[in-house]
Steps between C-alpha positions, in 0.01 A plus 500: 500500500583879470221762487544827463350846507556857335251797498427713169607804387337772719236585228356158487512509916100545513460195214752268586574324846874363412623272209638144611710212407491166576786232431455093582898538606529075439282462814290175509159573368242599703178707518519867579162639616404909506163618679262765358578871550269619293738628174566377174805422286706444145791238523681327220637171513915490401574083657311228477157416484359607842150357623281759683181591613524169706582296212257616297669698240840440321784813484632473164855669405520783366103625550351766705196484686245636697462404897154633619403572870478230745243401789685179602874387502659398180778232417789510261734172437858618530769357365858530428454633175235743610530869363225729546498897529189741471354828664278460802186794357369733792079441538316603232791640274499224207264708329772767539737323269251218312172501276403225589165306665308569873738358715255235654523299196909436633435449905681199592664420164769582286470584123791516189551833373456564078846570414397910507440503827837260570832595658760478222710175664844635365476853695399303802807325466738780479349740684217395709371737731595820264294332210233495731499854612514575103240260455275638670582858517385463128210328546313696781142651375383669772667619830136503687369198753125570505528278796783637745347691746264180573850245519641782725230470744484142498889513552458763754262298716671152408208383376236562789277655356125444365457518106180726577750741715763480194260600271377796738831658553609476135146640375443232296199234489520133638409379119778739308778371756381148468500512074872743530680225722382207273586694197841661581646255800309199427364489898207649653548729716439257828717254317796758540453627792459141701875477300668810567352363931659177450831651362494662796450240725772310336762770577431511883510123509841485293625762752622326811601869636138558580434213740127457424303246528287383214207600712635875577592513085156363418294786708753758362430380205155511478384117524258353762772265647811333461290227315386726242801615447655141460247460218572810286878415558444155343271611284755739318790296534418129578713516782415512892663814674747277670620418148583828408 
């Protein structure tokens, strides 16, 4: 398999985390699992039919859809003839670029585009990553995230923080960041946050530099033990940290 990554144009920077590709390569077919980071994206389909959403939904060539926010791991059947490439969206910037419903409505599934909202298949054939950049250079509404300086503090604190305390600091009320998240990142706001503590759990476990025990990462991280964080680790990825 061969998966790769390419960041936007530098005006698209606060909207768009990187565009990818992903090629089956004539591997033997397997299934390919992502965990939740909290962001949405567009991909199009240019092989075969790919299963996703753990087998639940069928990739058809030459269609674009929608991917909506995760809060559990997802599986995608790879194959040989397996062709995918799409934009990995920033939190709470598909409104930026779409009209389209509250995001809740797409957490944990993926949706076909109408073919107005749909890459054009023959420009991501010649020229991928520049269509993209056109793409959605022309299609940006608004260059505004109502919701930044709340994602910034959850970032800044990687996700330790009480949704009361999020609310205070940003000057906002409990019940207008709970009905903001749902609407524009298809999470609550506790939702994200125990995701943006987990992705940060996963790094210092990946990292074998930091010689920590799952104990030390689980205080630093702010769970009770190494048992609680065990859980949230399995619950977000299916796996057991050993696994990982």
């Amino acid at each position: 398999m061969k998966y790769k990554k390419l960041k936007p144009y530098k005006t698209l920077a606060p909207f768009i985390h990187f565009y990818w590709e992903l090629k089956g390569m004539g591997q033997k077919k397997q299934w390919e699992r992502v965990f939740p980071d909290g962001c949405a994206g567009v991909l199009m389909n240019l092989g075969a039919p790919c299963l996703t959403d753990n087998g639940a939904v069928l990739l058809e060539f030459g269609k674009t859809y929608v991917v909506g926010a995760m809060t559990t791991f997802k599986d995608s059947f790879i194959d040989s003839d397996t062709h995918l490439m799409g934009a990995c969206l920033k939190p709470a910037t598909f409104s930026n670029f779409y009209s389209f419903s509250a995001q809740n409505e797409l957490t944990n599934d993926t949706v076909a585009f109408e073919k107005s909202n749909s890459f054009n298949i023959d420009n991501v054939r010649n020229n991928p990553f520049h269509y993209f950049d056109r793409f959605f250079s022309d299609r940006i509404k608004s260059k505004n995230n109502p919701l930044q300086s709340v994602i910034n503090t959850i970032h800044s604190t990687n996700g330790q923080i009480s949704i009361h305390e999020l609310a205070k600091r940003n000057c906002i009320t409990v019940r207008q960041l709970e009905r903001n998240f749902k609407k524009l990142i298809g999470l609550s706001p506790k939702e994200y946050a125990n995701i943006i503590r987990f992705q940060n759990a996963l790094r210092l476990i990946k990292n074998p530099a930091q010689n920590q025990s799952l104990l030390d990462i689980a205080f630093e991280c702010g769970y009770y033990d190494h048992s609680h964080l065990t859980n949230e680790i399995k619950r977000n990825t299916g796996l057991v940290p050993s696994q990982l």
